[in-house]
C-alpha positions in Angstrom: 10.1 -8.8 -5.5 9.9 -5.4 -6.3 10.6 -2.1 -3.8 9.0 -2.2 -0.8 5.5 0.3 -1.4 4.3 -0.5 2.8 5.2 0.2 5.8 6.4 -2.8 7.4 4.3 -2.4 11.1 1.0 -1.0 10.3 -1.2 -0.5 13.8 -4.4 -1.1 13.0 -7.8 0.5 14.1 -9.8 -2.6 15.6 -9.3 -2.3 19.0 -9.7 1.6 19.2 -13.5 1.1 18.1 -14.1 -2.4 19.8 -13.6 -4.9 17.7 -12.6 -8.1 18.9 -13.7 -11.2 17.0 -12.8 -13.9 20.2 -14.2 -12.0 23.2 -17.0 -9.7 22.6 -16.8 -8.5 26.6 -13.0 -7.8 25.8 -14.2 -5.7 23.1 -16.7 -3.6 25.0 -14.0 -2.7 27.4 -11.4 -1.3 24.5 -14.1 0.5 23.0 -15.0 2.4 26.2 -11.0 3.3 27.0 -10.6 4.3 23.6 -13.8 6.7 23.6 -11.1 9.4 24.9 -8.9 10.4 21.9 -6.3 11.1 23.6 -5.9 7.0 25.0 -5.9 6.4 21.5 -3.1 8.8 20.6 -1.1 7.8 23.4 -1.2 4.0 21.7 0.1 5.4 18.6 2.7 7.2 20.0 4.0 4.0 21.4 3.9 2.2 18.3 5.5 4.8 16.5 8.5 4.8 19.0 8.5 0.9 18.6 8.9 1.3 14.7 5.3 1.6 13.1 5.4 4.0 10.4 1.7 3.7 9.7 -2.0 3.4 11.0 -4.7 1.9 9.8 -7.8 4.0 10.2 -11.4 3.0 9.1 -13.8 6.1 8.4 -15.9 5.2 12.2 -16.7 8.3 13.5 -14.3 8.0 16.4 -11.4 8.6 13.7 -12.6 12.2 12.9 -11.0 12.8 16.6 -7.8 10.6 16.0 -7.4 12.6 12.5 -7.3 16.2 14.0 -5.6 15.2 16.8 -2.8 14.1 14.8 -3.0 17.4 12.6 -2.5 19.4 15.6 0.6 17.2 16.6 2.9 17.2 14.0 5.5 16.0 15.5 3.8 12.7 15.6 1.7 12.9 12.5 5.1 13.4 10.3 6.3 10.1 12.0 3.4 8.5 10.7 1.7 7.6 7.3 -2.2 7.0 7.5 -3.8 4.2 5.5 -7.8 4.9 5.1 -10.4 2.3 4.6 -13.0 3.1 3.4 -16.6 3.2 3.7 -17.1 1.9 7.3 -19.8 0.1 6.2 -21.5 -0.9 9.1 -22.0 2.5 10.1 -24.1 3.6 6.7 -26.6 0.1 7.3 -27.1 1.0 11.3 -27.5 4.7 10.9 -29.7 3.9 7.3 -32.3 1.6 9.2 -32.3 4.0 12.0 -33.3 7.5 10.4 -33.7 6.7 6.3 -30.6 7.5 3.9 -31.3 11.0 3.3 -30.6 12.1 6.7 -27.4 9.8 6.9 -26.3 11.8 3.5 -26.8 15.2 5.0 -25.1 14.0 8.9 -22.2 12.9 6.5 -21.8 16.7 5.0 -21.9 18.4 8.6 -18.8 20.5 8.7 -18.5 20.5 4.5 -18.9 24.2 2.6 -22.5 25.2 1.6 -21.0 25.0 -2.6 -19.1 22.0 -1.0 -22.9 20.5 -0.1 -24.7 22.2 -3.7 -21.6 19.7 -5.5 -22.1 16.8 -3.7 -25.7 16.5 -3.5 -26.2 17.8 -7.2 -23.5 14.6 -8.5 -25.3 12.6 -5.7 -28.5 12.9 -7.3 -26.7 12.7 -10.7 -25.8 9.1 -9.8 -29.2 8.2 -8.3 -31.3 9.7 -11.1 -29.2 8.0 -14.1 -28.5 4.9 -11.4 -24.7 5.9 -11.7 -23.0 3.6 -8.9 -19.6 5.7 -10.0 -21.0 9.0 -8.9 -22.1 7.8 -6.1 -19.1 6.1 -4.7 -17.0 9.1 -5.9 -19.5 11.7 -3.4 -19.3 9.0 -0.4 -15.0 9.0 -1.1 -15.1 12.6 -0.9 -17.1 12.2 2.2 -15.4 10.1 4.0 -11.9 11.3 3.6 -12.5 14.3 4.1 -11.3 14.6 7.8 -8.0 12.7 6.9 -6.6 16.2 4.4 -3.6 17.3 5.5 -2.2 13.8 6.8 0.5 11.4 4.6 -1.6 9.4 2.6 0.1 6.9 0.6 -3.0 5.1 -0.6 -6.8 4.2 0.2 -8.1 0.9 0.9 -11.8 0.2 -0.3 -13.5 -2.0 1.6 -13.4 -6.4 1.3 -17.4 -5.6 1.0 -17.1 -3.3 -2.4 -14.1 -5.0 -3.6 -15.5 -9.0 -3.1 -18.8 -7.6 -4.6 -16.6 -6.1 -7.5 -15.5 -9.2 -8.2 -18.0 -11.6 -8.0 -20.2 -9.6 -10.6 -17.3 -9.3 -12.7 -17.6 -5.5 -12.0 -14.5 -4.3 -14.1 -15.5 -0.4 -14.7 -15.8 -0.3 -10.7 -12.1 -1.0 -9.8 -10.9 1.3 -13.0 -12.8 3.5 -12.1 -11.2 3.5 -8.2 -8.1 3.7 -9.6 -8.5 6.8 -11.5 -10.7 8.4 -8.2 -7.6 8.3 -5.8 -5.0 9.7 -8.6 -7.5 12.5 -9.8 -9.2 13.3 -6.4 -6.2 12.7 -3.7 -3.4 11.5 -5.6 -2.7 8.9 -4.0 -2.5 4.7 -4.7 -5.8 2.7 -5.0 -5.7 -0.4 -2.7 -8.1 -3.1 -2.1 -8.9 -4.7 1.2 -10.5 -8.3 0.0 -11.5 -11.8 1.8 -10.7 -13.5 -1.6 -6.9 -13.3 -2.7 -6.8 -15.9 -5.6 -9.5 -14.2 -7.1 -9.1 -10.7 -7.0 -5.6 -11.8 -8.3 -6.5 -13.3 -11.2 -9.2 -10.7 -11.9 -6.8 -7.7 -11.5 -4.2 -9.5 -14.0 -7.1 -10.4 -16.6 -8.2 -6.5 -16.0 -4.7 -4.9 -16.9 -3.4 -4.1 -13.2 -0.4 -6.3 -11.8 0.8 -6.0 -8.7 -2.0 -4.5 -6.9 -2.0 -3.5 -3.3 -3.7 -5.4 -1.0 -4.6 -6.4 2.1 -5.9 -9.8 2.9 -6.1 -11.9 5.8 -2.8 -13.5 6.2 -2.1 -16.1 9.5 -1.0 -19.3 10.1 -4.0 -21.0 10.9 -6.0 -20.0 8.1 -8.6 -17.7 9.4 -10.8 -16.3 7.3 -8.5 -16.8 4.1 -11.0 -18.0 1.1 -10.9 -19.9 -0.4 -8.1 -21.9 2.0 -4.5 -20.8 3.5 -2.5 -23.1 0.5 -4.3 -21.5 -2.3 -3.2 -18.2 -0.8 0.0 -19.2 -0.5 0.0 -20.3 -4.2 -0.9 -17.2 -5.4 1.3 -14.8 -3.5 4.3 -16.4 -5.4 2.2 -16.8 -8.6 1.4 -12.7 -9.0 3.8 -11.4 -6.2 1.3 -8.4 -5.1 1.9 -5.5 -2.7 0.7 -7.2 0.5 -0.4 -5.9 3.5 -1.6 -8.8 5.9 -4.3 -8.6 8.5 -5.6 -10.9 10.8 -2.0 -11.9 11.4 -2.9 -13.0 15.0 -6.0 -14.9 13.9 -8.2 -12.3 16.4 -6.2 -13.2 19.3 -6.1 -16.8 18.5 -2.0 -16.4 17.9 1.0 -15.7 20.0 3.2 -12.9 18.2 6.3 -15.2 17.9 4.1 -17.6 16.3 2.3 -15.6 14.1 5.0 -13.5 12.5 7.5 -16.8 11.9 5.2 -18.0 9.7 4.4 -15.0 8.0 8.1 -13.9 8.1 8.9 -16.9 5.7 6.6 -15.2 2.9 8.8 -12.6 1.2 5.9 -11.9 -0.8 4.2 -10.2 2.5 6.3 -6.9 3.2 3.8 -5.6 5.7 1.5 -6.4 8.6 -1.4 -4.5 10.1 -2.2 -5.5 13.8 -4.0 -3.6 16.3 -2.3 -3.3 20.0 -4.1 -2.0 22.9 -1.3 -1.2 25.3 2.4 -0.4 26.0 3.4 -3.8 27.1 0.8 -4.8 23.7 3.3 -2.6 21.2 6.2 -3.5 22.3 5.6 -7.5 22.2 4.6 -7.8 18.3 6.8 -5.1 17.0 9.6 -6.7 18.5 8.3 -10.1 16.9 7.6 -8.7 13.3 11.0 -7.0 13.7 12.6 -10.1 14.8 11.3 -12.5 12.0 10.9 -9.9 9.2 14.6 -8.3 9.2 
């Protein structure tokens, strides 16, 4: 195995925008606490003083908040290294069908330079005009990352949605070209959030990059690990990846203890990103991923 590129308790961003796969009431509630930025801080200052080292933060609207409020407090913020993901998909297909695309463009550019906006919308129409998928993902990375400057940034995760897609249309020149956009634009790592292990494995290896990062879902029951949990397995020790594992808990469905054996006894997995809710929440799984990770 080689060194260690993760942080080895990642908190992740699900519960802070209501998320919650098992319990769509439960959700509801978290997403109304956490509408106060500073309930969500106060959760990652808890993990951080449990032994996180880095947060998982989609590009939902709510994380502009969470972003400055960690600028302004660096005495967290240095305690912390930020993973991105990014686009937040869902929000570009709800805001899209409610007021067209253009407006959605032009909402995402509020706060942005006037020669910021002439660049963007002149690459933007670049990409549209010659049908140029690159130069628009590049203008919706510079987007959405945006807010995040200024943070510890080791990489940025693209979406399961662009990355599965990738893949399944054999879509080499996109995941080159992702590659390149984080080194040139942020210099940071490209990572790849994906529901297909296996194949983005393979695919990576036949396209000249071993050892990608990754985050897949990971758990011991299986859930939502495609094409099963023993071909997964199979191909963590086959390629021996950077791996970042989510859905550790199964969306609830696992104890900690339970969850983090299992996943424990993979030393191809050197980190896991789980969302906790609560002080009692934190301190329960880190002391189970430290306990069977160590």
């Amino acid at each position: 195995m080689t060194e260690r590129f993760f942080d080895q308790i990642v908190l992740g961003h699900n519960a802070f925008f209501g998320v919650d796969h098992l319990d769509t009431r439960r959700g509801q509630e978290r997403e109304a606490y956490f509408a106060k930025t500073e309930n969500i801080v106060q959760v990652i200052q808890w993990a951080v003083d449990a032994g996180a080292g880095g947060l998982m933060m989609s590009t939902h609207e709510r994380s502009k908040g969470v972003a400055q409020a960690l600028l302004q407090n660096p005495a967290l913020s240095d305690r912390l290294r930020l993973y991105p993901l990014l686009p937040y998909v869902q929000k570009y297909v709800i805001a899209a069908n409610e007021k067209g695309m253009i407006n959605v463009v032009m909402d995402s550019m509020s706060g942005t330079s006037t020669g910021e906006k002439m660049r963007m919308m002149w690459n933007g129409a670049k990409g549209v005009l010659g049908k140029d998928i690159l130069a628009i993902l590049s203008n919706m990375i510079s987007i959405e990352l945006k807010p995040y400057k200024g943070l510890n940034i080791p990489c940025v995760f693209l979406h399961d949605v662009f990355t599965d897609l990738a893949l399944a249309l054999d879509m080499r020149d996109i995941v080159d070209f992702y590659y390149e956009e984080m080194q040139k634009q942020f210099g940071c790592k490209a990572a790849f959030a994906t529901k297909n292990l296996p194949l983005l494995l393979q695919k990576f290896a036949e396209w000249g990059h071993p050892q990608p990062l990754v985050m897949p879902h990971f758990n011991k029951v299986g859930f939502s690990m495609n094409p099963s949990r023993e071909v997964c397995e199979v191909a963590l020790e086959q390629f021996r990846p950077h791996v970042m594992a989510m859905s550790c808990l199964a969306s609830g469905y696992l104890k900690p203890d339970e969850a983090f054996a299992y996943l424990g006894g993979l030393k191809t997995i050197e980190s896991v990103v789980v969302g906790m809710s609560s002080q009692s929440h934190v301190l329960s799984t880190t002391a189970a991923v430290k306990k069977y990770f160590n």
